[in-house]
Each structure stands twice: as C-alpha cells, then as structure tokens.
MIVONU-869171 format. One record per atom (N, C-alpha, C): residue in three letters; x, y, z. Coordinates in steps of 0.001 Angstrom, whole numbers, plus 500000, padded with zeros to 6 digits. Last residue first. Layout:
% residues N
ALAXYZ...
% end
This chain:
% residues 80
UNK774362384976947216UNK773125385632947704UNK772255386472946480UNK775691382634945051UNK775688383980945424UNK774622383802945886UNK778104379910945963UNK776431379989945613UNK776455381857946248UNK780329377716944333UNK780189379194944958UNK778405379476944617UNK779589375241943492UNK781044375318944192UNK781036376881944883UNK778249374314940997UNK777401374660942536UNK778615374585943701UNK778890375232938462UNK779185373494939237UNK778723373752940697UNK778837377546937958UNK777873376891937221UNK777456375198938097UNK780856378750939924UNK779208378918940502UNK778516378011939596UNK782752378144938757UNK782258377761939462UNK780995377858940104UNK782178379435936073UNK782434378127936093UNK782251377536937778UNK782590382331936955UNK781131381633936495UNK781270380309936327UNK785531382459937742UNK784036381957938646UNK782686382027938282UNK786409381682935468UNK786576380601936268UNK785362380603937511UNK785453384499933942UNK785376383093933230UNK785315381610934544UNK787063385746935848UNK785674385918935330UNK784663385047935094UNK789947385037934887UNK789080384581936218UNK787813384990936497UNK789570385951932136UNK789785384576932168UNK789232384042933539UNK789521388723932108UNK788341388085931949UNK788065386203932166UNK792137389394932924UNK790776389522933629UNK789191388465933171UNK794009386666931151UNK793252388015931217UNK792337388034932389UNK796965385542933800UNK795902385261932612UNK795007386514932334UNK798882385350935868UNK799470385327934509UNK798015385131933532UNK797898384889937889UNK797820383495937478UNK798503383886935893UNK797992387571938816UNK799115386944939967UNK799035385001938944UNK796473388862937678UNK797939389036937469UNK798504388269937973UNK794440388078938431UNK794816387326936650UNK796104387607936612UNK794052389351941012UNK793991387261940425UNK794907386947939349UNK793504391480940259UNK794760391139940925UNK794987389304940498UNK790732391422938652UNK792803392104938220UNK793575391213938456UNK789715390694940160UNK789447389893939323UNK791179390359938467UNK789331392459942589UNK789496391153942615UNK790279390281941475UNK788964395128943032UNK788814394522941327UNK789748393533941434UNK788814396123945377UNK788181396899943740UNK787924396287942962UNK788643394541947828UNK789562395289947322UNK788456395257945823UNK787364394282950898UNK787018395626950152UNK787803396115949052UNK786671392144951793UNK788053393098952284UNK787920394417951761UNK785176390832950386UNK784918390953951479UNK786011392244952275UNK787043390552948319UNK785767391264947716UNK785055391783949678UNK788445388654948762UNK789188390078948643UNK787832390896948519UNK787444386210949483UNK787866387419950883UNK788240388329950156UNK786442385841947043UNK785340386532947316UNK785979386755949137UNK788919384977945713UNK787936386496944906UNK786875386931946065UNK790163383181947511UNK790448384088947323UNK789843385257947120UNK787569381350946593UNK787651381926948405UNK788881383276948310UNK787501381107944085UNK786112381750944476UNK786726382088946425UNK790184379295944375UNK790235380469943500UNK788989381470943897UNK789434377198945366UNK790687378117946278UNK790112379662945471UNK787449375742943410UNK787261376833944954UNK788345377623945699UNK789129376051941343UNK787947376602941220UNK787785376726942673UNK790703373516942009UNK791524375091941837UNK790322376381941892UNK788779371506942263UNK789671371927943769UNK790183373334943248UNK787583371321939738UNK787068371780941108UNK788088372149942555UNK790006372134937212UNK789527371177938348UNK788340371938939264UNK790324372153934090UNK789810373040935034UNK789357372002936294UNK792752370141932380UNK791115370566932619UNK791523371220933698UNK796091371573932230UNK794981370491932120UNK793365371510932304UNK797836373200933956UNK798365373167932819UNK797030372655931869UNK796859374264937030UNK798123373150936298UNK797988373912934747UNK795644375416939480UNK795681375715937870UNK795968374647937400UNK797440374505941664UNK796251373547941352UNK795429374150939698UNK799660376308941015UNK799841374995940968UNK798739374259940500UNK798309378919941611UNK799076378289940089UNK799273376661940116UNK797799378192944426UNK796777379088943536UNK797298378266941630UNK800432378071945088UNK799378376978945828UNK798144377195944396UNK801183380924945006UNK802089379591944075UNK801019378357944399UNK799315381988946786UNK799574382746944687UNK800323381151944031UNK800463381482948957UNK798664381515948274UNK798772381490947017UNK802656382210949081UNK802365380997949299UNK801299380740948423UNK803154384630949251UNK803439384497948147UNK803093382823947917UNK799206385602950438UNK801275385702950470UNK801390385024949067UNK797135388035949936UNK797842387051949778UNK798986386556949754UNK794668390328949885UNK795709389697951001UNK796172388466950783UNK794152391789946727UNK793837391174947940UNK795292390365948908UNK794889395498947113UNK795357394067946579UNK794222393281947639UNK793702397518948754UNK794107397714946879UNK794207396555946481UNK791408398056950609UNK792354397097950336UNK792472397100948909UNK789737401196952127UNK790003399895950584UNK790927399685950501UNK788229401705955449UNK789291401247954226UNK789500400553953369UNK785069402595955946UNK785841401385955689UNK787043401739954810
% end
C-alpha cells in the first residue's frame, strides 16, 4: 500500500472545515466533518491525520485529538 502524506483535501474542505469551527461552542456538525476527514485520511493511509488537521485549522495537534475524543464522547464517531 502507498502512504498518503497529507490527507486528500481541497482547499474547499479546509475552508468548509474552519468555518463550521467558528469562533463559539464546539458544534456537532463541525465534530463530524472533522471525524470523516481524520478517519478517510486514516483510511488512506496518511501518518498523522491529526498534524495535517491542526495545520490546516491553525490549532495544536493535540487540540484535534481533543475534538475527536469529543466526538466519539457524543456518540458522533463509534470505534471498532
């Protein structure tokens, strides 16, 4: 299998991505774009999902870390 360095996102995805961020509480709608991004890149085979995200939302790694244990807490991403 080839490793995808980035995940596959235009520049659409990334501004769509920041937007539903906003500024406010943590929504459920930004929380799932955000777990379908992390988990096609994870499906794609890229390394470290969690990088590329924070770079592209301007926040630490650990911050989208942070967002998908939040989602999985709200039953929005269910791991195997």
């Amino acid at each position: 299998m080839t490793q995808i360095l980035a995940p596959n996102m235009t520049e659409a995805d990334i501004a769509d991505l920041r937007a539903l961020r906003g500024t406010g509480q943590v929504t459920d709608a930004f929380l799932v774009r955000l777990a379908e991004h992390f988990l096609t890149a994870e499906i794609e085979g890229v390394l470290n999902p969690a990088r590329h995200l924070a770079e592209y939302l301007d926040v630490e790694r650990q911050t989208v870390l942070t967002y998908m244990r939040m989602a999985r807490n709200r039953g929005l991403v269910v791991r195997h």
